[in-house]
VOGU-3710 file (C-alpha; in Angstrom, 3 decimals, decimal comma):
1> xxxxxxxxxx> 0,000/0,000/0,000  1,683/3,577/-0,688  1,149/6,125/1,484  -0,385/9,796/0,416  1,185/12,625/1,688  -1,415/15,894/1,889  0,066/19,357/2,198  -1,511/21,433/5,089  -4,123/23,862/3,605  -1,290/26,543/4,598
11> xxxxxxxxxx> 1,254/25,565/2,364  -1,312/24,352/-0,373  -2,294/27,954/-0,404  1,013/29,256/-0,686  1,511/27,178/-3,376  -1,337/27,824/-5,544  -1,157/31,426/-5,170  3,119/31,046/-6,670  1,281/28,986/-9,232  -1,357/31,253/-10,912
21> xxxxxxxxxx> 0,450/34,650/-10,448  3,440/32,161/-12,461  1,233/30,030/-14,401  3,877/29,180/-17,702  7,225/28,721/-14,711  6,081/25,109/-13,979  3,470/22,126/-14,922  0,739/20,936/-12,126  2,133/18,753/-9,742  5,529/20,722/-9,955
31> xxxxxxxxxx> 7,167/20,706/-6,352  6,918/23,847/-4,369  11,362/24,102/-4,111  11,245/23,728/-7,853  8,380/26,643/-8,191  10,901/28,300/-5,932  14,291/27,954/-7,514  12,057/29,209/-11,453  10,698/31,931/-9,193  14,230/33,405/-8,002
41> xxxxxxxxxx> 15,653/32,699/-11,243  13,277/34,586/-13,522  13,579/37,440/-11,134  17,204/37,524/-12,052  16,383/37,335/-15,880  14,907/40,066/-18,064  13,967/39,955/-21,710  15,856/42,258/-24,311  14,775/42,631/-27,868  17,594/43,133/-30,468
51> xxxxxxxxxx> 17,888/46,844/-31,458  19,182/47,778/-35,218  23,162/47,465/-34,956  23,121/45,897/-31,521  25,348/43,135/-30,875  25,946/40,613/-27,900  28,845/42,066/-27,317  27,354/45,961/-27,147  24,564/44,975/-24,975  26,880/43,307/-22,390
61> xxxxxxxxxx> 29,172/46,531/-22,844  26,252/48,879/-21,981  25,321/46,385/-18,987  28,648/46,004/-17,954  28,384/42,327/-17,874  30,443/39,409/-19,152  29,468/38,818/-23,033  30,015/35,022/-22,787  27,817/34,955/-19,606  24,988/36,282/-21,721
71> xxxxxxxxxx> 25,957/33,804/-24,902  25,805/31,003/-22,280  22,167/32,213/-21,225  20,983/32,157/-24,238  22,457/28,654/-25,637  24,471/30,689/-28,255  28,207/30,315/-29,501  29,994/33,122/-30,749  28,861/31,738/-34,550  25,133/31,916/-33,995
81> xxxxxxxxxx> 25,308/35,078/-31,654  27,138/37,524/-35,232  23,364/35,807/-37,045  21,111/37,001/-34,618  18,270/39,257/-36,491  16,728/42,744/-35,315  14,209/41,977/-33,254  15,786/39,003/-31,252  14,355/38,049/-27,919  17,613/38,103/-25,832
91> xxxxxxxxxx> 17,676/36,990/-22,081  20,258/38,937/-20,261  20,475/39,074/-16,227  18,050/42,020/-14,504  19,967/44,846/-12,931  19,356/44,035/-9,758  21,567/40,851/-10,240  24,500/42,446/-12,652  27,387/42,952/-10,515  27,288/39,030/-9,960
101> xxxxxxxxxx> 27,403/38,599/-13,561  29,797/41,919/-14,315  33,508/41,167/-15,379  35,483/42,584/-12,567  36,607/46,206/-13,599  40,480/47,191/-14,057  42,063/49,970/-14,155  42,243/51,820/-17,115  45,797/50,927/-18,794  48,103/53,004/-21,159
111> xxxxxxxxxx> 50,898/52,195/-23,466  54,190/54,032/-24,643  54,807/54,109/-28,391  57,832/52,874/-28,986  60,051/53,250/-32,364  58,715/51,165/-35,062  55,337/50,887/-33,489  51,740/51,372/-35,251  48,675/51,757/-33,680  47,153/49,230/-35,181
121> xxxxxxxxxx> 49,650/46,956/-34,078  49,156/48,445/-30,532  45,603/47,600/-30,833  46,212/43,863/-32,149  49,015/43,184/-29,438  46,275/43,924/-26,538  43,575/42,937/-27,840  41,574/45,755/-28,227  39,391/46,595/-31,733  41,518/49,035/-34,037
131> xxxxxxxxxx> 38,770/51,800/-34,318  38,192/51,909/-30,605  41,701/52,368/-30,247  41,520/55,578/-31,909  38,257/56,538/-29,674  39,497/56,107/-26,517  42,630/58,162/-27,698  40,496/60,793/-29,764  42,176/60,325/-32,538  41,173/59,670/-36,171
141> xxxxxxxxxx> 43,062/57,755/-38,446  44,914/60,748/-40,196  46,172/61,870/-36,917  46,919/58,537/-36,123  49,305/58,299/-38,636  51,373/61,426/-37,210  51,327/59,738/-33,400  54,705/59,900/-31,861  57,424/57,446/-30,385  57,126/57,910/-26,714
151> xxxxxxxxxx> 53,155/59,118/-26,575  51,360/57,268/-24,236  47,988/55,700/-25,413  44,760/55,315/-23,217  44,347/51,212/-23,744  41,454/51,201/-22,192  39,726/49,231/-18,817  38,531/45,584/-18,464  35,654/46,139/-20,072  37,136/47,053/-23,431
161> xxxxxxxxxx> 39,155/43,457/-23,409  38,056/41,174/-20,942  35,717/38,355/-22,637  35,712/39,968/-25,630  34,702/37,743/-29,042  37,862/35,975/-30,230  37,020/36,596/-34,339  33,570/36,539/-35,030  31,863/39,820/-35,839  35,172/41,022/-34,640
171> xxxxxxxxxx> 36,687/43,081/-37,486  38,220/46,778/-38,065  37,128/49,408/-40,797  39,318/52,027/-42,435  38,739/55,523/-44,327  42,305/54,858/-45,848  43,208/53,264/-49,326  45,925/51,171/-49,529  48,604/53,449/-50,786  47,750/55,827/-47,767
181> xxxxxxxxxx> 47,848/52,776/-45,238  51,046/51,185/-46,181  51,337/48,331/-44,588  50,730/44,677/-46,181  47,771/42,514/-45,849  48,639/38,761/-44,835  46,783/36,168/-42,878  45,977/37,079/-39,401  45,769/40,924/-40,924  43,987/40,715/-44,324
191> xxxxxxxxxx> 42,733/43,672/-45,891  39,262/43,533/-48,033  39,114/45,735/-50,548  35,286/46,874/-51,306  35,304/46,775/-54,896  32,808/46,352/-57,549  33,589/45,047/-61,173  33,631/47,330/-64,007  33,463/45,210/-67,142  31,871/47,433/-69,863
201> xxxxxxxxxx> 29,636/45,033/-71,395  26,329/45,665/-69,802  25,176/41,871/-70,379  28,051/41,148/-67,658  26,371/39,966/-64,540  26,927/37,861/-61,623  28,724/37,526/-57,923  32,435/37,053/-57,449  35,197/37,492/-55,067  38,953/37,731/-55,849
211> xxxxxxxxxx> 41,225/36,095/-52,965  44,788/35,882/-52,640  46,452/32,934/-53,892  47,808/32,145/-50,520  44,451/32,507/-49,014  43,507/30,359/-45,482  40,566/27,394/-45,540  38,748/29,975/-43,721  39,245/32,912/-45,913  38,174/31,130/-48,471
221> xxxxxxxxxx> 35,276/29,790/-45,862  33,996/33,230/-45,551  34,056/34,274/-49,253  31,762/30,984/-50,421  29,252/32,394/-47,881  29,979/36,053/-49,025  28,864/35,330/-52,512  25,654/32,924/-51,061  24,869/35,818/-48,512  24,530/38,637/-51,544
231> xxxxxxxxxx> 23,035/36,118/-53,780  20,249/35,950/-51,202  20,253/39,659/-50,112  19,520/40,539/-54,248  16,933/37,958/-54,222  15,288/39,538/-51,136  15,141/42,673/-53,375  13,551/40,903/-56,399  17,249/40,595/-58,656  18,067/37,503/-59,554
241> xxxxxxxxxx> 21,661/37,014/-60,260  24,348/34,198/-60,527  27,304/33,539/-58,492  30,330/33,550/-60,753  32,320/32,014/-57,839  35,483/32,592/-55,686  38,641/32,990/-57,773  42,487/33,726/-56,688  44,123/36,305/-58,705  46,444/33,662/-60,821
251> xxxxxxxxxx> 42,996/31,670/-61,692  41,223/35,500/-62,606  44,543/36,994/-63,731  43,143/40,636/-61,563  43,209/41,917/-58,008  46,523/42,937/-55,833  48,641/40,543/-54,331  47,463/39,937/-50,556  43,975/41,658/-51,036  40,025/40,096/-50,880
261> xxxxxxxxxx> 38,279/41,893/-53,282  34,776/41,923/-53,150  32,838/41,852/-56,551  28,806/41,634/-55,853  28,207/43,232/-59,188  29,064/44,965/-62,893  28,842/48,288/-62,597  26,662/48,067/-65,863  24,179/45,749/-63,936  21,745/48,796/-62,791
271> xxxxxxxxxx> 19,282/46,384/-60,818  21,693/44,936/-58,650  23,370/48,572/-58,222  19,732/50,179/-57,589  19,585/47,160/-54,760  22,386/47,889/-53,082  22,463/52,130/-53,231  18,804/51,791/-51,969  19,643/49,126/-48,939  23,664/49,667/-48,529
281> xxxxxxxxxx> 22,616/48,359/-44,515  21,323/45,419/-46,041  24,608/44,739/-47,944  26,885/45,759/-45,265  24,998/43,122/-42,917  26,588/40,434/-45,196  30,186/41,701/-45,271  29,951/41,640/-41,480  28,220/38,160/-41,206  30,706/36,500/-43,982
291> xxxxxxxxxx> 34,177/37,715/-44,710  33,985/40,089/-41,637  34,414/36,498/-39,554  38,456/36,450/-40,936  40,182/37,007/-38,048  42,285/40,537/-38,165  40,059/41,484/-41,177  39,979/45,296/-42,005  37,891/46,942/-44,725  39,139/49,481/-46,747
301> xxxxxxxxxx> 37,581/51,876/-49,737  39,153/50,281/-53,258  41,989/51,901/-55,740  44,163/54,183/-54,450  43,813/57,647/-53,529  43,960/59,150/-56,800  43,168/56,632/-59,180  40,856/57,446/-61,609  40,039/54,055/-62,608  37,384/54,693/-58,922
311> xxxxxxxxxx> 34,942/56,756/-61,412  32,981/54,866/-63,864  30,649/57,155/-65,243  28,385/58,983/-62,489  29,677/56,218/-59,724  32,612/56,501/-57,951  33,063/52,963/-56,305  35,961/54,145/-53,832  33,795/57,185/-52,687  30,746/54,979/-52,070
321> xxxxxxxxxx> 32,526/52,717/-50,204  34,589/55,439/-48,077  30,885/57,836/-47,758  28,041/54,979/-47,543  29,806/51,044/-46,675  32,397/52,316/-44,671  30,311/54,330/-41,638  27,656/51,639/-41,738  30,756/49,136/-41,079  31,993/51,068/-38,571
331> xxxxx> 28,944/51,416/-36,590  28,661/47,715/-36,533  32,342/47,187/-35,349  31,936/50,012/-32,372  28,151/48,254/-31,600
//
């Protein structure tokens, strides 16, 4: 014979009452310490939704709690988190509860330029994102450029290294072509340059990217889903196009040594450039999500500063890049 244990009208009340003010928290027949345990735990928890250029990472800056404590709350890895869409339901720990989850703060840190030195070498050697580098320090990158040896840089605190994504949707922008920038681009440190083709023939169409001939499993990874990601993003605005593939420059016989290029369309193919001009955030979403993945990746305006070979007819592809993809890049690197 088993034996049936009654709760005391006391506690049965207790227990109903946690149960309808917190109907979805547990099934019927749920134990009261388990009720308990989902009460105190959603009272640490509050729902975010995913703003327009937010990131993981931002919204655990603007907390001031560890990012990796929020992927881990949400079942994410640093993959799915970059592929999260606007409008995301994000749990992230309540306020009440964030300086249990909060990275512990250090001091802010600085760094003496030494000879030889760049500051975007400074920037890689500690871990900290090129561009907010140069905020901390108020500096742009022209001014950069004139920084001398024995200056000492603002690196930052904890919170601008600490737990911070190792390569995904981790990548640096630049206003500079690559004649102004001088310096090489090589695995670890690759430079994308944000071209577009300009064949003459207007029946040219299609999506390609140029890589080097040297070029990683992963760099060449990220530029089969570059050309899949604005395949789809065309589609989405009714322009169907082909993808012409991912080429090194000995297969293509173009492109300079070292250097992605991107090529998402001929500059004769007016549908796909209408696309893009009217939805450049759309477009930028997939350099982020694909080839902005490489890790040390920086994107950079195409040609050099006074080629030109950038104006083809009333577009000038270097000045699009540096005036419309390059800001909308950067605001998704400093999210």
């Amino acid at each position: 014979m088993s034996a049936r244990v009654s709760a005391s009208p006391k506690t049965a009340s207790r227990d109903q009452t946690q149960e309808s003010s917190h109907g979805s928290l547990a099934a019927p027949g749920t134990s009261p310490a388990l009720i308990r345990k989902q009460l105190a735990e959603a009272s640490l928890v509050k729902i975010h939704t995913l703003q327009p250029g937010e990131t993981i990472w931002s919204i655990a800056q603007k907390a001031g709690l560890d990012y990796k404590a929020i992927l881990n709350l949400n079942r994410l890895d640093e993959k799915s988190a970059c592929t999260l869409q606007d409008g995301a339901k994000i749990k992230i720990p309540a306020t009440s509860a964030s300086r249990s989850h909060a990275s512990p703060a250090l001091d802010a840190r600085t760094h003496e330029v030494q000879p030889g030195e760049t500051i975007y070498g400074i920037a890689k050697a500690h871990g900290v994102p090129y561009m907010r580098l140069l905020e901390i320090n108020g500096l742009t990158e022209e001014t950069a450029r004139r920084v001398r040896d024995g200056t000492k840089l603002k690196i930052g605190s904890g919170a601008d290294t600490a737990s911070t994504p190792d390569t995904d949707c981790d990548f640096d922008v630049t206003d500079m072509t690559r004649d102004q920038l001088g310096r090489r681009s090589k695995e670890g440190a690759r430079l994308v340059s944000l071209d577009f083709n300009d064949a003459k023939s207007s029946q040219a169409k299609g999506i390609e990217v140029v890589i080097p001939d040297n070029a990683t499993n992963e760099e060449r990874r990220a530029a089969e889903a570059y050309v899949k990601g604005v395949q789809a993003f065309f589609r989405s605005h009714g322009v169907e196009r082909a993808i012409r593939g991912v080429h090194t420059r000995s297969e293509i016989g173009r492109g300079v040594p070292g250097i992605i290029h991107t090529e998402p369309f001929f500059l004769k193919d007016k549908a796909a450039l209408r696309a893009i001009q009217a939805d450049p955030a759309g477009y930028v979403k997939v350099l982020a999500e694909t080839l902005g993945t490489i890790e040390g990746v920086t994107f950079m305006p195409p040609h050099k500063i006074n080629d030109p070979g950038a104006r083809q007819g009333s577009l000038n592809e270097r000045d699009f890049a540096k005036t419309v993809l390059i800001p909308l890049l950067r605001k998704r690197a400093l999210a």
